[in-house]
N, C-alpha and C positions, 0 to 999 in steps of 0.2 A: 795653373796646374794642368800638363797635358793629358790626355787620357788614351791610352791606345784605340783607334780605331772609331772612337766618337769625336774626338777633339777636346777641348777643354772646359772648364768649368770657370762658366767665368763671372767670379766671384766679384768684380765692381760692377757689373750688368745686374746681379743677384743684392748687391745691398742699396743699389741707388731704387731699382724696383721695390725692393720691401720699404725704403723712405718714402716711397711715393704712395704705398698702401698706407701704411702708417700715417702719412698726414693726412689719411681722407683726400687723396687728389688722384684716384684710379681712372676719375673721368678725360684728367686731360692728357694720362699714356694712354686711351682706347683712340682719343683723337690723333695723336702724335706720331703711333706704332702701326703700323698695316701685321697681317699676319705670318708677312716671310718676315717682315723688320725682328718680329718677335721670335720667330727660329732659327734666323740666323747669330741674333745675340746673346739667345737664350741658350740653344744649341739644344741637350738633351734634357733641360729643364721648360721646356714651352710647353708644355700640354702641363704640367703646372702653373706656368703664368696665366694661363686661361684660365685656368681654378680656383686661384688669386681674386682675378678680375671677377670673378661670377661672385664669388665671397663678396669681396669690398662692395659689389651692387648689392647684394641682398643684402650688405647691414650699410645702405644709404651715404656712401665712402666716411662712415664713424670713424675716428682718429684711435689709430695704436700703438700699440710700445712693441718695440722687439723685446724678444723674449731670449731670442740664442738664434744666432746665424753659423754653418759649421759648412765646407765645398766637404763632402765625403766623394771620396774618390770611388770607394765601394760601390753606393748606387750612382757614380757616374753622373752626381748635380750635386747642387750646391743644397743644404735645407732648411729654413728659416720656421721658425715659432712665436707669431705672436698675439697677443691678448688687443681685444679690442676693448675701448675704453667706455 
């Protein structure tokens, strides 16, 4: 999905990162991702993937389920919800 003026949303960058929340393995995208890797693919959603990653540290990368993943064009990212286990 393109988006005027931000570029896209891109939604298999947004659900491979929420699988890698979800299995409790946020430690080895901090090792993997440098900080532009992560806004270049993230795009208008990286200052959320950061807030992912701070999550998943504070509950010790605990394993969870999505909840509902949806790219809303309206805020211009993609938005995921899920329960940790």
């Amino acid at each position: 999905m393109v988006i005027d003026d931000v570029g896209e949303i891109n939604a298999a960058f947004d659900r491979d990162f929420i699988a890698t929340v979800c299995a409790g393995a946020t430690a080895s995208f901090v090792h993997e991702w440098n900080d532009e890797r992560v806004y270049v693919d993230a795009g208008n959603g990286a200052q959320e993937v950061r807030n992912w990653i701070l999550l998943a540290g504070v509950m010790n990368d605990a394993k969870a389920r999505l909840l509902a993943y949806e790219p809303v064009r309206e805020w211009l990212t993609g938005t995921g919800i899920i329960a940790f286990n």
